[in-house]
BABA-617462 format. One record per residue: y, x, z negated of N, C-alpha, C, O in turn. Coordinates in steps of 0.001 Angstrom, whole numbers. Last residue first. Layout:
<rs>
+---------+---------+---------+---------+---------+---------+---------+---------+---------+---------+---------+---------+
!     n_y !     n_x !     n_z !    ca_y !    ca_x !    ca_z !     c_y !     c_x !     c_z !     o_y !     o_x !     o_z !
+---------+---------+---------+---------+---------+---------+---------+---------+---------+---------+---------+---------+
!       Y !       X !       Z !       Y !       X !       Z !       Y !       X !       Z !       Y !       X !       Z !
...
+---------+---------+---------+---------+---------+---------+---------+---------+---------+---------+---------+---------+
</rs>
This chain:
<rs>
+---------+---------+---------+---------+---------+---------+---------+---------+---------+---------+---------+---------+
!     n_y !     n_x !     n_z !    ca_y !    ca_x !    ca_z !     c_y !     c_x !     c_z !     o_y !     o_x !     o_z !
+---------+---------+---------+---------+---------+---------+---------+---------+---------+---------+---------+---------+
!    3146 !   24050 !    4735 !    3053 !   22467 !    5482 !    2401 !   22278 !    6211 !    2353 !   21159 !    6721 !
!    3461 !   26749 !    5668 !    1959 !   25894 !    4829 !    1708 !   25054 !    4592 !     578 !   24709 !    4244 !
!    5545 !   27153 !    6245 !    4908 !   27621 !    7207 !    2880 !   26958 !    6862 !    1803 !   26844 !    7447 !
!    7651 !   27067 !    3934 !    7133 !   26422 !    5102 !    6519 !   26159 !    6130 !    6733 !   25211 !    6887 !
!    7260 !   29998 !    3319 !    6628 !   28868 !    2251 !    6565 !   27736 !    3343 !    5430 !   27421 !    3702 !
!    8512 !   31653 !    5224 !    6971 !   31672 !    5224 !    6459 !   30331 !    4191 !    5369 !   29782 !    4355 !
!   11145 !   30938 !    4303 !   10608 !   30603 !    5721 !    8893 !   30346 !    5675 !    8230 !   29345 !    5949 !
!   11107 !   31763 !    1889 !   11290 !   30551 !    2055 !   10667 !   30056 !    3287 !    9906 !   29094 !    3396 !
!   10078 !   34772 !    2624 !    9869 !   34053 !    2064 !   10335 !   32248 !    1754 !    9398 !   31612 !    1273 !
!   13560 !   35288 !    4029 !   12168 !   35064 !    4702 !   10986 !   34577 !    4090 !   10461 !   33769 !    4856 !
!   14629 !   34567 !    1745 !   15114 !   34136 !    2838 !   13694 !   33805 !    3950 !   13129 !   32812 !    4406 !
!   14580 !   36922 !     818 !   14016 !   35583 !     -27 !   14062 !   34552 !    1245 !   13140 !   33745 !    1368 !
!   15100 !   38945 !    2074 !   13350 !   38858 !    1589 !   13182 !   37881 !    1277 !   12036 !   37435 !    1239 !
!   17532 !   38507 !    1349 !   16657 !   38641 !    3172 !   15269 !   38315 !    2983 !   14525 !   37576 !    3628 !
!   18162 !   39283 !    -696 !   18563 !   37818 !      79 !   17852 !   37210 !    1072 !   17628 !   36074 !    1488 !
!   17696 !   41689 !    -619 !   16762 !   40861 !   -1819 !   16884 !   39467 !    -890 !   15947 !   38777 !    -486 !
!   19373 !   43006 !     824 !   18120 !   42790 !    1615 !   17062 !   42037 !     252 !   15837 !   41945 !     322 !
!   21547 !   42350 !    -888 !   21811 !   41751 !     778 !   20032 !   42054 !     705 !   19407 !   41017 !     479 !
!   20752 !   44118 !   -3393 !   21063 !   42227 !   -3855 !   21164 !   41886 !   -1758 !   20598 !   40822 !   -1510 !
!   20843 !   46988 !   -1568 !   19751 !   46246 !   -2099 !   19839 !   45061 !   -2177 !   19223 !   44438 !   -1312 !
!   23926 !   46637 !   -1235 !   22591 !   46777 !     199 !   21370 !   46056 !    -326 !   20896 !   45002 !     100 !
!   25045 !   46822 !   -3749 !   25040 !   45588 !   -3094 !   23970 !   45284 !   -1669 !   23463 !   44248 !   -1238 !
!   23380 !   49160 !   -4508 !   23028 !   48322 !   -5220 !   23131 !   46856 !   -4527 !   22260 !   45986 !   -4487 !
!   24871 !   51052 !   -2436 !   23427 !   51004 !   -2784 !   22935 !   49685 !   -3454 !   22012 !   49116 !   -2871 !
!   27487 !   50646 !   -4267 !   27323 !   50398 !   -2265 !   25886 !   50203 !   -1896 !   25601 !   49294 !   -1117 !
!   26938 !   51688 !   -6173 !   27505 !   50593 !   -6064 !   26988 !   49972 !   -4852 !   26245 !   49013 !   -4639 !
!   26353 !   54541 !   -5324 !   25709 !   53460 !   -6161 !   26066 !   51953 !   -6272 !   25167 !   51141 !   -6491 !
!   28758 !   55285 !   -4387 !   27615 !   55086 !   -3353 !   26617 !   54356 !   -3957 !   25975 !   53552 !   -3282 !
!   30386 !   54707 !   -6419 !   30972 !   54098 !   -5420 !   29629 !   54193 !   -4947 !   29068 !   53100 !   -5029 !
!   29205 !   57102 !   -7785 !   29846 !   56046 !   -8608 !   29817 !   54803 !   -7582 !   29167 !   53835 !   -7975 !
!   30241 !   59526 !   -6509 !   28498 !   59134 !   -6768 !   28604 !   57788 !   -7204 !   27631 !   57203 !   -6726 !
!   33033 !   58774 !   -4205 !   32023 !   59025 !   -5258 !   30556 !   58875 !   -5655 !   29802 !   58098 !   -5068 !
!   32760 !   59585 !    -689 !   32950 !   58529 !   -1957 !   32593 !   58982 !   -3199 !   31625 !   59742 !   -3176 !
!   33064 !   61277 !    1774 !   34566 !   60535 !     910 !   34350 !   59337 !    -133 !   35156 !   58459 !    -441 !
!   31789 !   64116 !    1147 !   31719 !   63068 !    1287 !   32386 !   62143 !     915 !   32459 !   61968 !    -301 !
!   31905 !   67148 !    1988 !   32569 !   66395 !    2323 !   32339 !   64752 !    2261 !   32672 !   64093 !    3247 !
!   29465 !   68764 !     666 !   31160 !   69038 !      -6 !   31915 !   67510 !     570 !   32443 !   66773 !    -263 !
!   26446 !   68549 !    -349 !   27123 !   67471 !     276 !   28818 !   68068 !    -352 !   29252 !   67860 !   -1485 !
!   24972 !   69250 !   -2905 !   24774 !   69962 !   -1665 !   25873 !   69675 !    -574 !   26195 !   70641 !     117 !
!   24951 !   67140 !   -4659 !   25653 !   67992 !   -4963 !   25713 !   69240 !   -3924 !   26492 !   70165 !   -4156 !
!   23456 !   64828 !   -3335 !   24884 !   64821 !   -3274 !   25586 !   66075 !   -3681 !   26711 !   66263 !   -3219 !
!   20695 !   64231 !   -2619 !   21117 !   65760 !   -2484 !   23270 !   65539 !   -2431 !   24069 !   66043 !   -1642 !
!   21009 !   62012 !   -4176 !   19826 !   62970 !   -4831 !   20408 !   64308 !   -4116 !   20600 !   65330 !   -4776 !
!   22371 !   60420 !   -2496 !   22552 !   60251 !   -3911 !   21677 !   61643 !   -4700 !   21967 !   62038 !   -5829 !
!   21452 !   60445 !     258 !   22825 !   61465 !    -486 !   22897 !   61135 !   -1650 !   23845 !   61754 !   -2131 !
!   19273 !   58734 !     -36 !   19202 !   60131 !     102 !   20145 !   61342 !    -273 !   19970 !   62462 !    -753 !
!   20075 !   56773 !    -511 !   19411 !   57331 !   -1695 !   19402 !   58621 !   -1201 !   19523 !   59584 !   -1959 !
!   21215 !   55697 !    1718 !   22366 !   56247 !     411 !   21809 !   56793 !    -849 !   22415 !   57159 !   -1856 !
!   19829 !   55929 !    3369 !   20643 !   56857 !    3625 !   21092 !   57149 !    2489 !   21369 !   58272 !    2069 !
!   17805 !   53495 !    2049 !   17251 !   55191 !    1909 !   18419 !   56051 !    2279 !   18371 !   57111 !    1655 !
!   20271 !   51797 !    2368 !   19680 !   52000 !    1121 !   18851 !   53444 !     689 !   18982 !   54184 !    -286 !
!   20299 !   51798 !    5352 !   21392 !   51966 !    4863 !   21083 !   52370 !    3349 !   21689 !   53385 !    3006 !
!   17568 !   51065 !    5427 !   17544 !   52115 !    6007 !   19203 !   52439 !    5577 !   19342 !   53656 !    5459 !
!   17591 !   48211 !    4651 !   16849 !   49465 !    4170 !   17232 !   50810 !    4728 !   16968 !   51710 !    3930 !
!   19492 !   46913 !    6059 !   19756 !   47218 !    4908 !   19186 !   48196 !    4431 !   19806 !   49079 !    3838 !
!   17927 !   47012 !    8983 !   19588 !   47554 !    8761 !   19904 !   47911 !    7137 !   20462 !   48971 !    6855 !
!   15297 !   45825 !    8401 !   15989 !   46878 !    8794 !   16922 !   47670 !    8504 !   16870 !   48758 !    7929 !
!   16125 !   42947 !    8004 !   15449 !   43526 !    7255 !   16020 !   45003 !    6937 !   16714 !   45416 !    6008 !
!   16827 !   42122 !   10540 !   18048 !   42204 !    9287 !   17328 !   42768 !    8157 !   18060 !   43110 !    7229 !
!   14828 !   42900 !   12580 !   16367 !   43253 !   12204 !   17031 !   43329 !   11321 !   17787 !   44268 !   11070 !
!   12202 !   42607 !   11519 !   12765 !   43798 !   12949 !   14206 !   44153 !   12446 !   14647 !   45232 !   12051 !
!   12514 !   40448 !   10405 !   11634 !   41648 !    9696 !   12220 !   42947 !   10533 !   12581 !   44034 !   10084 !
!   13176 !   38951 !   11784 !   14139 !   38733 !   10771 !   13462 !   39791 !   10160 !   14013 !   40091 !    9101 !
!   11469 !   38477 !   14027 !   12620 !   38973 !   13751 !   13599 !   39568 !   13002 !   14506 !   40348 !   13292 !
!    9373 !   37084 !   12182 !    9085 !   38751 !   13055 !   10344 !   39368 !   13136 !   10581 !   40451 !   12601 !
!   10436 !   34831 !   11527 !   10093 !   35697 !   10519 !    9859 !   37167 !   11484 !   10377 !   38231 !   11147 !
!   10394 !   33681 !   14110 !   11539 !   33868 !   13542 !   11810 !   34911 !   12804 !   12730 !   35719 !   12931 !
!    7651 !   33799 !   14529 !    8512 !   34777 !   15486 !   10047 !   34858 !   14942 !   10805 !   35792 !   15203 !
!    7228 !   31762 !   12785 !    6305 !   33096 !   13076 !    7544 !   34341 !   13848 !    7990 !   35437 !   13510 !
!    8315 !   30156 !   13870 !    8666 !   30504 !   13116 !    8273 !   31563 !   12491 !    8962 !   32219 !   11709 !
!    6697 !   29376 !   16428 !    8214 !   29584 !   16682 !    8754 !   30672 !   14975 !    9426 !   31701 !   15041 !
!    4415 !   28639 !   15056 !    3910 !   30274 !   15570 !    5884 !   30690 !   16121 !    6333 !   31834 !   16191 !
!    4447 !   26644 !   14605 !    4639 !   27773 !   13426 !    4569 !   29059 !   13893 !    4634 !   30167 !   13361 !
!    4749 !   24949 !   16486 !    6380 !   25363 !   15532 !    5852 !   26219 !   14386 !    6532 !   26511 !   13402 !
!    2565 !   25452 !   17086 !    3936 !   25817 !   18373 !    5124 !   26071 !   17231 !    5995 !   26932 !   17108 !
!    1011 !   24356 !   15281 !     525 !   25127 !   15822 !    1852 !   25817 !   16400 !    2045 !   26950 !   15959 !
!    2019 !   21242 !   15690 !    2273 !   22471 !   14530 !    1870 !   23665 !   14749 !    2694 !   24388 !   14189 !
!    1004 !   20941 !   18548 !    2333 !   21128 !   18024 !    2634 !   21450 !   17088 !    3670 !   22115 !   17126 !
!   -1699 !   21111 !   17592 !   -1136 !   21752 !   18923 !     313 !   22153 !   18603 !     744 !   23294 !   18437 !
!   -2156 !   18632 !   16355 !   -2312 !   20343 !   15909 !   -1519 !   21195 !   16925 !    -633 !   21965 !   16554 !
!   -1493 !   16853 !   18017 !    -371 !   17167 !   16901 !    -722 !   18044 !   16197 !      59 !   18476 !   15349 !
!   -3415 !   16874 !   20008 !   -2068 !   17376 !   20513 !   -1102 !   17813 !   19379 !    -233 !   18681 !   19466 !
!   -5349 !   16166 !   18157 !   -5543 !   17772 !   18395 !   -3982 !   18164 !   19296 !   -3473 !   19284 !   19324 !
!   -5127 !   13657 !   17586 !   -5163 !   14448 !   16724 !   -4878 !   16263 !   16956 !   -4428 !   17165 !   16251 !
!   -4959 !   12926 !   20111 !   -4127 !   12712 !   19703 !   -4104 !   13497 !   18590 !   -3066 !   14142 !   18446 !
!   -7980 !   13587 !   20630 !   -7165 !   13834 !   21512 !   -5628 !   14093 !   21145 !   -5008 !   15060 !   21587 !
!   -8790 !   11657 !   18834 !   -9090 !   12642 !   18649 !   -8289 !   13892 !   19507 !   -8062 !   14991 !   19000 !
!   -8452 !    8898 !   20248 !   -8068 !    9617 !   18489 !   -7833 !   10728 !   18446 !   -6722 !   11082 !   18052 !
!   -9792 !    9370 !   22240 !   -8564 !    9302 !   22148 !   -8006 !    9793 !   21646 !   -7240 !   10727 !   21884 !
!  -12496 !    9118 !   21283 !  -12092 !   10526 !   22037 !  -10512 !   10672 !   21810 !   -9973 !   11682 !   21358 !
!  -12372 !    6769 !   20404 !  -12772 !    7887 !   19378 !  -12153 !    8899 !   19921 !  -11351 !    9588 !   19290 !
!  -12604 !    5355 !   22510 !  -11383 !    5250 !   21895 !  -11020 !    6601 !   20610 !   -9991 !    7105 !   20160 !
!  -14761 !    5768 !   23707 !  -13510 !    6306 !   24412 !  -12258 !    6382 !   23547 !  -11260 !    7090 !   23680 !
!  -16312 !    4864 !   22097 !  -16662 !    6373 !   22166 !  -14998 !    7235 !   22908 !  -14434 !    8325 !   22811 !
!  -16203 !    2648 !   22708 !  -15957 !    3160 !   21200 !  -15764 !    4567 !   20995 !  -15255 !    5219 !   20083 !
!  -16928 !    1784 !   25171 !  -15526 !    1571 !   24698 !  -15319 !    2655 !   23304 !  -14297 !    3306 !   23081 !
!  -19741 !    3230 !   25117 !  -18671 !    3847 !   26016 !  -17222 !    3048 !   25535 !  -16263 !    3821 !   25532 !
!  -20249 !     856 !   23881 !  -20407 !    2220 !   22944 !  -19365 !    3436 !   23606 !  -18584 !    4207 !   23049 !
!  -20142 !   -1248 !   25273 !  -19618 !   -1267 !   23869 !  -19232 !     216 !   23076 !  -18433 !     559 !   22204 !
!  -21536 !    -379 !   27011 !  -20288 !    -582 !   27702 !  -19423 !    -742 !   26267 !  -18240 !    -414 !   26173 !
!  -24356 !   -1132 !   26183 !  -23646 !     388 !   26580 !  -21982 !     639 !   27081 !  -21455 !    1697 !   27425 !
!  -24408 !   -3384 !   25589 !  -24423 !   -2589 !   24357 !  -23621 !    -861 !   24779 !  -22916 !     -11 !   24235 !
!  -24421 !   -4350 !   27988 !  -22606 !   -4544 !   27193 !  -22810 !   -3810 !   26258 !  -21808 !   -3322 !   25735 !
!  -26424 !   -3093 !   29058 !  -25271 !   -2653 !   29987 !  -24041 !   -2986 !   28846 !  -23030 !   -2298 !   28702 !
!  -28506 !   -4690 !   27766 !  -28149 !   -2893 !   27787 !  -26712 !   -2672 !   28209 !  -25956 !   -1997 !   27511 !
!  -28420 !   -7161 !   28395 !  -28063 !   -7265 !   26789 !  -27640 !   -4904 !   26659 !  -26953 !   -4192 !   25926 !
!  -29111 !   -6551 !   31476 !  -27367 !   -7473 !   30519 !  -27258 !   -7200 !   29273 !  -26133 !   -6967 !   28832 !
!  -31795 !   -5633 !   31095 !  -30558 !   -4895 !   32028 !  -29428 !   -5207 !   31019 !  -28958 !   -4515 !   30116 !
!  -32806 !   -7814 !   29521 !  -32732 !   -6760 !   28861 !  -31368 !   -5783 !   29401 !  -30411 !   -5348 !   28761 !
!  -32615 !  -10074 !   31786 !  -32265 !  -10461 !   30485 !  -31845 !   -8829 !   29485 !  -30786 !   -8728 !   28866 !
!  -33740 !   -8751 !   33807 !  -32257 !   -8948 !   33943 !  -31938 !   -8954 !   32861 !  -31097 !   -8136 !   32487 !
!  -36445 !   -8447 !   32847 !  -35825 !   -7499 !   33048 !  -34331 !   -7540 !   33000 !  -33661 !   -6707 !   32389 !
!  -36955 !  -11595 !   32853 !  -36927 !  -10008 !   31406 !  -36286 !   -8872 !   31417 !  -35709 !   -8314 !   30484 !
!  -37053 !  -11531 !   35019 !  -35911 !  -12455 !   34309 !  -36130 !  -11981 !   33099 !  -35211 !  -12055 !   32283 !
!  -39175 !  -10232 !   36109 !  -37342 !   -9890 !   36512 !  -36657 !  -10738 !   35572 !  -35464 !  -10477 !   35419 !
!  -41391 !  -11417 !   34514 !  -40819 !   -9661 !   34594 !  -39473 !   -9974 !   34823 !  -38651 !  -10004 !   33907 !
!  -41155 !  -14208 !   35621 !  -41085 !  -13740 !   34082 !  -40479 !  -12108 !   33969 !  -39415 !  -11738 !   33472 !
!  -42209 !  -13180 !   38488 !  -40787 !  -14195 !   37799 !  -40527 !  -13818 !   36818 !  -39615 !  -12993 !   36774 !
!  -44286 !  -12204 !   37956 !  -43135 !  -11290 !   38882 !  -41877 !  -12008 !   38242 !  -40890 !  -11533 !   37680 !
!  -46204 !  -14177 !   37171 !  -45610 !  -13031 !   36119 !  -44326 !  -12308 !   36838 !  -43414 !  -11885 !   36127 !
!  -45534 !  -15821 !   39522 !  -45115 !  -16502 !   37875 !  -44592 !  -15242 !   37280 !  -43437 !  -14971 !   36953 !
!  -47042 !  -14589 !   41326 !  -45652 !  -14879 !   41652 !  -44854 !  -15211 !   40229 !  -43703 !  -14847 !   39988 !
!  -50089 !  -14682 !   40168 !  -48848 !  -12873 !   40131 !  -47627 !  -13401 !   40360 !  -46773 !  -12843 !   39670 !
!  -50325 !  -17568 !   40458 !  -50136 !  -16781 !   39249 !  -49113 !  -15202 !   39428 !  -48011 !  -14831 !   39022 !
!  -49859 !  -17901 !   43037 !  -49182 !  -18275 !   42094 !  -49038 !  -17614 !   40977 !  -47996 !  -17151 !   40514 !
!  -52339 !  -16115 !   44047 !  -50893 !  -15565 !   44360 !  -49816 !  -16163 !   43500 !  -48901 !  -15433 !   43120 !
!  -53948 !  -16961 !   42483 !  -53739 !  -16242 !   42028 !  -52319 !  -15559 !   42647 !  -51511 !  -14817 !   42089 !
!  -54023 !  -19376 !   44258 !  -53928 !  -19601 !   42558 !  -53519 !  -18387 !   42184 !  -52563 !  -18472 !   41413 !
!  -55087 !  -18696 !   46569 !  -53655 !  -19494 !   46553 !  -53214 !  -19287 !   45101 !  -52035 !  -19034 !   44853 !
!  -57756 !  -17764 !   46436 !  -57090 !  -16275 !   46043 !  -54790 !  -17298 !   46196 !  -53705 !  -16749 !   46004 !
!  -58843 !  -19997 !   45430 !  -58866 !  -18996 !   44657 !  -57540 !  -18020 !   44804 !  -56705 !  -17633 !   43986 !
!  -57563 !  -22714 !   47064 !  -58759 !  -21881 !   47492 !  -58173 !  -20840 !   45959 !  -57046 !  -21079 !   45525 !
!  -56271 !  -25281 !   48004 !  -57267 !  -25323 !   46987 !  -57822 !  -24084 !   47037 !  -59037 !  -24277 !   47071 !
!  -54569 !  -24331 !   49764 !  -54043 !  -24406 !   48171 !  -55014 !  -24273 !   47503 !  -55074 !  -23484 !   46559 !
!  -55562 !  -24285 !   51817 !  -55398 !  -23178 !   51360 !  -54945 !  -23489 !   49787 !  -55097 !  -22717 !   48840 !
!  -58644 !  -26943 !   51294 !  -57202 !  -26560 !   51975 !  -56780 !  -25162 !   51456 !  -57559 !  -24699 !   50623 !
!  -62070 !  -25831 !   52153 !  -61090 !  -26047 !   51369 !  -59724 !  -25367 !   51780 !  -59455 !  -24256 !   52236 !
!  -64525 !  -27286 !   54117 !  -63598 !  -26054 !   53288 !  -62377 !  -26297 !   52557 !  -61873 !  -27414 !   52681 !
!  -67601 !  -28471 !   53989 !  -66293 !  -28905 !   53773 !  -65532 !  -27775 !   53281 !  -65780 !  -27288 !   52178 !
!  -69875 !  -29354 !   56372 !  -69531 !  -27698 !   55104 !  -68194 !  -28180 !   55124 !  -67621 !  -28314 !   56206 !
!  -73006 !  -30591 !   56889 !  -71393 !  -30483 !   56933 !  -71502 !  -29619 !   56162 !  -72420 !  -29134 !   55499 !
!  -75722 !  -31337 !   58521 !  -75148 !  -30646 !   57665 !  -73696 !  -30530 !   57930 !  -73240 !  -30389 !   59064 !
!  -77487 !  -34780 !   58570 !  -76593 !  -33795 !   59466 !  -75890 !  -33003 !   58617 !  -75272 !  -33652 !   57772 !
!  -80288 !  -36718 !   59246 !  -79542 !  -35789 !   58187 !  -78580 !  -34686 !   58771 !  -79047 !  -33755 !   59429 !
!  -80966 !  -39900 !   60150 !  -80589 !  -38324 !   60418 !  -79850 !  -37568 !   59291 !  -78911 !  -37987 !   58614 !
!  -83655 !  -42362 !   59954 !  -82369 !  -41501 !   59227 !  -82453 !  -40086 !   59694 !  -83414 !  -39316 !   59708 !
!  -84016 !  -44966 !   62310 !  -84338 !  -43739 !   61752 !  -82978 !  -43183 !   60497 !  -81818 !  -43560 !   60332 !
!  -84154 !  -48082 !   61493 !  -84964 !  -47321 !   62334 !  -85173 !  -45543 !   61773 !  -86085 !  -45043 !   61115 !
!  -84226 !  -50727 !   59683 !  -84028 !  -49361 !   59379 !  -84905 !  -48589 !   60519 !  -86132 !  -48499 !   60462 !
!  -83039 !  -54028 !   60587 !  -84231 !  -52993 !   60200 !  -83866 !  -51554 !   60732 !  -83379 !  -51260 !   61824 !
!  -81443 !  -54944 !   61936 !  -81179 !  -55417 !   60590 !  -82264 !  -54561 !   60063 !  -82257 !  -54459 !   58837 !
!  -81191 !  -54620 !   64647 !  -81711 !  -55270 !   64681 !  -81899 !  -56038 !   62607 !  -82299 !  -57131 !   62206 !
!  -81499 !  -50772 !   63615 !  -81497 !  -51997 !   64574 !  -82111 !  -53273 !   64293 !  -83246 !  -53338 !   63820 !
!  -79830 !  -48612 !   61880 !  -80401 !  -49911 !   61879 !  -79905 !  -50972 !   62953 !  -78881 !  -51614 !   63186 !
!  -79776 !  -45373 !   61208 !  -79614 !  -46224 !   61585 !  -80331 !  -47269 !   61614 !  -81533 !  -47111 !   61400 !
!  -78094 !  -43556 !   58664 !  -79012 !  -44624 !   58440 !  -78826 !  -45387 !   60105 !  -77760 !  -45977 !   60280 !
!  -77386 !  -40343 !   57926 !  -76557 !  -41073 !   58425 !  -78462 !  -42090 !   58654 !  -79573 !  -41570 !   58753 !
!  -76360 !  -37944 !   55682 !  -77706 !  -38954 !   56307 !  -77129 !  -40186 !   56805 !  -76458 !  -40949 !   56111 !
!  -75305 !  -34981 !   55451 !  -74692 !  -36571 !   55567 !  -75843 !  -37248 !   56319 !  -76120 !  -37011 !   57495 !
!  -75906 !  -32215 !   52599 !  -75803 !  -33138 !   53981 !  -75474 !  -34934 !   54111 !  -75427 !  -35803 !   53241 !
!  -72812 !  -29644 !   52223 !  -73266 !  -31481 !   52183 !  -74188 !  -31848 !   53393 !  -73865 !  -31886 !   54580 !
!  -71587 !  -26667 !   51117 !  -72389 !  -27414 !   52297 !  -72880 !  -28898 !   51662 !  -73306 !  -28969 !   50510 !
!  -68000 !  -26692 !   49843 !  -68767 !  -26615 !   49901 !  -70049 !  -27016 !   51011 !  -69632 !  -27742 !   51914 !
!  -65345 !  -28261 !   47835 !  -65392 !  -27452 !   48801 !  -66901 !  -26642 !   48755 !  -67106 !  -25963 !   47749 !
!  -65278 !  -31567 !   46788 !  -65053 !  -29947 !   46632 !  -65448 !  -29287 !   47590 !  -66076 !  -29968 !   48401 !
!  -63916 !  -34415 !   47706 !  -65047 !  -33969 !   48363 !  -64420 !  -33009 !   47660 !  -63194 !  -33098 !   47595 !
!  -61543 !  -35981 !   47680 !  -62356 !  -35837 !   46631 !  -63579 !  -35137 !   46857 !  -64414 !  -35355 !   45980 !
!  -61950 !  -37907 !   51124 !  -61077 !  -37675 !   49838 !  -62034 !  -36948 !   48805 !  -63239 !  -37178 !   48917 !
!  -62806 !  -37105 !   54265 !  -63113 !  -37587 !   53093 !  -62283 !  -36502 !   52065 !  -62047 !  -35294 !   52030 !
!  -62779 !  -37602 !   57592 !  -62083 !  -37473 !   56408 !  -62767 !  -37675 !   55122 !  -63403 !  -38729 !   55091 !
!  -64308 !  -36589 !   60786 !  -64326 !  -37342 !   59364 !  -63388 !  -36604 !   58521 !  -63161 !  -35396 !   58583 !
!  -64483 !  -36862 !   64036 !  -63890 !  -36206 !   62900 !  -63954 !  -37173 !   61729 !  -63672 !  -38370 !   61791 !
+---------+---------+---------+---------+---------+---------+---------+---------+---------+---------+---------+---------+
</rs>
């Protein structure tokens, strides 16, 4: 077995000299083929190489993954907080919403009932006011039912204003 340093990879022949006696008898020529360690070979280099770019890729990749994930984790914070806002905004519609529609119903009432009672006391008394002379038994004067008419009316003016005030608050 022979060693040799610095040899490339390839066929060599090795002439080997013999000498007897201090004189050159024969020379043999013997073919070698020197191969090459795996490192030294082509396809070692290129596995390095693809191993390099694989490297570079993932550590690009991670690098990009990380700079995505906080941009996205930034936006999902912002987005959450927005929602919040917004959330909050729409509970306190919600609740004006409740106290107008309460007052809504106040005003409904106040249309049903006290409204009501006066008018209809006001058409009774217009009514006997116009057929009063038809009317023998009625224990007031025309004088008096006018009167009585007039204060019904100033009570359901009160009412109207009343409710109107209500409705003016209702546009806050």
């Amino acid at each position: 077995m022979l060693f040799f340093n610095g040899l490339m990879p390839g066929t060599y022949d090795l002439e080997v000299k013999i000498l007897r006696f201090g004189q050159e008898e024969t020379i043999h020529s013997l073919p070698i083929q020197v191969k090459a360690n795996f490192i030294e070979t082509p396809f070692f280099w290129m596995i390095i190489g693809f191993s390099l770019l694989l490297l570079v890729y993932f550590i690009f990749r991670y690098y990009f993954n990380s700079k995505m994930k906080r941009e996205l984790e930034a936006k999902v914070e912002r987005r959450t907080l927005q929602l919040s806002q917004t959330n909050e905004k729409l509970k306190e519609a919600v609740r004006e919403i409740e106290d107008q529609n309460l007052r809504l119903q106040e005003i409904t009432w106040d249309q049903s009932h006290l409204v009501r009672a006066p008018l209809t006391k006001a058409m009774g008394i217009n009514q006997l006011l116009i057929k009063y002379s038809k009317y023998s038994k009625v224990a007031k004067s025309k004088e008096e039912l006018e009167i009585e008419l007039l204060e019904t009316l100033k009570q359901l003016d009160e009412i109207v204003k009343e409710t109107h005030s209500k409705s003016e608050n209702l546009k806050k």
